[in-house]
C-alpha atoms as a printed R data frame, in Angstrom:
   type eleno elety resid chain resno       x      y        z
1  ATOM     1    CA   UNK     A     1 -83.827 81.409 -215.442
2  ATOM     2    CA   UNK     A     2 -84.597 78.576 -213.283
3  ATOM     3    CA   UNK     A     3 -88.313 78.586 -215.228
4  ATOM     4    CA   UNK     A     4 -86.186 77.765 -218.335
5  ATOM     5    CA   UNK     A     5 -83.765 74.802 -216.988
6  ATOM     6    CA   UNK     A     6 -86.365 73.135 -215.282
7  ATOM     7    CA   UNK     A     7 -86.985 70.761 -217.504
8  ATOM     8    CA   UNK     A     8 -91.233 70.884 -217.085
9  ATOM     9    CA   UNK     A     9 -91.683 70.907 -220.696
10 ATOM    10    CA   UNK     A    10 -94.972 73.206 -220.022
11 ATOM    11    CA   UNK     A    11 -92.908 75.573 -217.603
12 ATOM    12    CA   UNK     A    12 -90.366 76.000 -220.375
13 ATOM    13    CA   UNK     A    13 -92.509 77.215 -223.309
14 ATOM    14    CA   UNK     A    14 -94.633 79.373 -220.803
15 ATOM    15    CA   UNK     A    15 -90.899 80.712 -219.942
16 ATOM    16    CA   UNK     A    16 -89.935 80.798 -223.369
17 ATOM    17    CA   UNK     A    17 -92.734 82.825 -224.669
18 ATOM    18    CA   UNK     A    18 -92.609 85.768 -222.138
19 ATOM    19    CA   UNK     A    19 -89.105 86.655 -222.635
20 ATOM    20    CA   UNK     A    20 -89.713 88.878 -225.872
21 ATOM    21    CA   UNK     A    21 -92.538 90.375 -223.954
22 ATOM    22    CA   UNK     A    22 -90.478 91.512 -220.873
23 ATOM    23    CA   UNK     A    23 -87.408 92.142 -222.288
24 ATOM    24    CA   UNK     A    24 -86.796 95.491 -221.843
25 ATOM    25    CA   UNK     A    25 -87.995 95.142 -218.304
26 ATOM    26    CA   UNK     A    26 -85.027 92.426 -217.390
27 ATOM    27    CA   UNK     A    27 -81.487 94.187 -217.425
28 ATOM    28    CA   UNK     A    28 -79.414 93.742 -219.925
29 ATOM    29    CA   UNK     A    29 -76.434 92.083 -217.899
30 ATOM    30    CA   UNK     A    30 -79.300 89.356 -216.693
31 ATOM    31    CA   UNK     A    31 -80.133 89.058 -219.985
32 ATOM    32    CA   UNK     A    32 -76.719 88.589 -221.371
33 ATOM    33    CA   UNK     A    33 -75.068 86.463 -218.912
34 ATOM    34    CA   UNK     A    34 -78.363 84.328 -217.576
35 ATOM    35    CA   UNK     A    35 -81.040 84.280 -220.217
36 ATOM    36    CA   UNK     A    36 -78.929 83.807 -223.397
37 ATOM    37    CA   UNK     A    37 -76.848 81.032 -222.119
38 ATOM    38    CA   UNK     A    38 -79.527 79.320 -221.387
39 ATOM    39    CA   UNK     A    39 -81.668 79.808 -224.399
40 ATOM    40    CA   UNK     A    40 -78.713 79.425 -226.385
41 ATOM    41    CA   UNK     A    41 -77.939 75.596 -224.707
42 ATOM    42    CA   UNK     A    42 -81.817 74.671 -225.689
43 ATOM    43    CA   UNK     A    43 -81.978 75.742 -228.687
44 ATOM    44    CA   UNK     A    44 -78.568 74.070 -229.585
45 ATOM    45    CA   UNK     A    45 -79.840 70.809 -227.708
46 ATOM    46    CA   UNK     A    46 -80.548 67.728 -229.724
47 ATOM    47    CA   UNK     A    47 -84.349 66.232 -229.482
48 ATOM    48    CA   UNK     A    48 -83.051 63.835 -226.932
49 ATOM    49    CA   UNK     A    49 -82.330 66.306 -224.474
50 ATOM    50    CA   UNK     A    50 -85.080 68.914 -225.253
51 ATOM    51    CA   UNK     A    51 -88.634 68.829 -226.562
52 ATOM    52    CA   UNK     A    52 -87.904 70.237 -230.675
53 ATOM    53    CA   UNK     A    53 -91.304 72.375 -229.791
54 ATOM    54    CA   UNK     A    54 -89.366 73.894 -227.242
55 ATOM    55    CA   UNK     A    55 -86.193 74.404 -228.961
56 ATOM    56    CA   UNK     A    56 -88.106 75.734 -232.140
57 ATOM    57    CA   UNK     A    57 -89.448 78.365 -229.230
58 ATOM    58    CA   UNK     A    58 -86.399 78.983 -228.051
59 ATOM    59    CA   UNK     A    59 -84.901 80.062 -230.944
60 ATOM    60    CA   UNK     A    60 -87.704 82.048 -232.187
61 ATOM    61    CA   UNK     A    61 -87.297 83.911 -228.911
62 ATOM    62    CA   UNK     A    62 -83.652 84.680 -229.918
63 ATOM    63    CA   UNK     A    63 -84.600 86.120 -232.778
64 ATOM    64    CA   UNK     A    64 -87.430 88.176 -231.489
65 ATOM    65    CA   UNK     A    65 -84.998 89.329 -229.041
66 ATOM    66    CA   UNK     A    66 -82.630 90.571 -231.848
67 ATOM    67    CA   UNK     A    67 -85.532 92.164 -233.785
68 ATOM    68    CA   UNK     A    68 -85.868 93.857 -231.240
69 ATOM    69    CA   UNK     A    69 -82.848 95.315 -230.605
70 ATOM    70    CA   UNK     A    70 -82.895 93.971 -227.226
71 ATOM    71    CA   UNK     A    71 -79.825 91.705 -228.695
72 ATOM    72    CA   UNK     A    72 -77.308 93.446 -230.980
73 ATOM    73    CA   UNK     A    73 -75.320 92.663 -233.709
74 ATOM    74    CA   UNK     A    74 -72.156 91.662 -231.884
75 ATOM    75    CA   UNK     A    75 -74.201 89.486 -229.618
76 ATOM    76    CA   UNK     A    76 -75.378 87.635 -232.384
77 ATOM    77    CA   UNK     A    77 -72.768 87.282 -234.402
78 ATOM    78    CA   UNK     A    78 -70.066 86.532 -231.779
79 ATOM    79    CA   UNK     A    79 -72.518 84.125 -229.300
80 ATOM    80    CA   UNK     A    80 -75.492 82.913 -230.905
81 ATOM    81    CA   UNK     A    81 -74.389 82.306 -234.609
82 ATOM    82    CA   UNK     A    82 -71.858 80.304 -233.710
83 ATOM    83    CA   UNK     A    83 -73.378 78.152 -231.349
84 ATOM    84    CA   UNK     A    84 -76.031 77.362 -233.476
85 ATOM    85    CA   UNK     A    85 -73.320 76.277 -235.957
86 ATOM    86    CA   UNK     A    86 -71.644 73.995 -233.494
87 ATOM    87    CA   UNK     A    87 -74.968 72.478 -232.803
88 ATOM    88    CA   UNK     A    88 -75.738 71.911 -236.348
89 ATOM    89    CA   UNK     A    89 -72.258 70.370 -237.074
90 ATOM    90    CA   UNK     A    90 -72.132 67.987 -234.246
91 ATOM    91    CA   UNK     A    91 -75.685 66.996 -234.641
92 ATOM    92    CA   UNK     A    92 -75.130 66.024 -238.718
C-alpha cells in the first residue's frame, strides 16, 4: 500500500494499474482492509490533494476489481458507493 500513499504521482498510477492484475494473488483481508481504504481516499480526493489522472485510475481500478468479482456486492454497496457520494457532495 505504501506504493499507493506515496504521493510520487508516477509510483501511484504504476501502483494503481497492477492491482486488477494481481488481485487474486493479494488476500482478500489485505485487500479489504489495506488496498480499498486507500483507493477509496484517492479516488474520493479533490484535485488539490490528488492528480484527477490518478483518481480517474483509481476508480477505474475499483471497478475492475468489482468486475471481477474480486469485490462483491456488499463491498460496494456498503463502502465504496457511499464514499464516492460523500466525496461528490462535499466537493459540489
Amino acid at each position: 500500500s505504501w506504493a499507493i500513499d506515496c504521493g510520487d504521482t508516477g509510483l501511484q498510477d504504476v501502483a494503481i494499474r497492477q492491482i486488477p492484475i494481481l488481485a487474486q494473488k493479494i488476500p482478500y483481508s489485505s485487500m479489504i482492509n489495506i488496498i480499498l481504504p486507500a483507493m477509496i481516499k484517492i479516488a474520493t480526493s479533490n484535485s488539490n490533494q490528488v492528480n484527477p489522472v490518478i483518481r480517474i485510475n483509481a476508480l477505474i481500478c475499483l471497478g475492475k476489481l468489482f468486475v471481477s468479482k474480486v469485490l462483491d456486492h456488499k463491498i460496494m454497496v456498503e463502502k465504496i458507493l457511499p464514499a464516492l457520494e460523500l466525496s461528490l457532495v462535499t466537493q459540489c
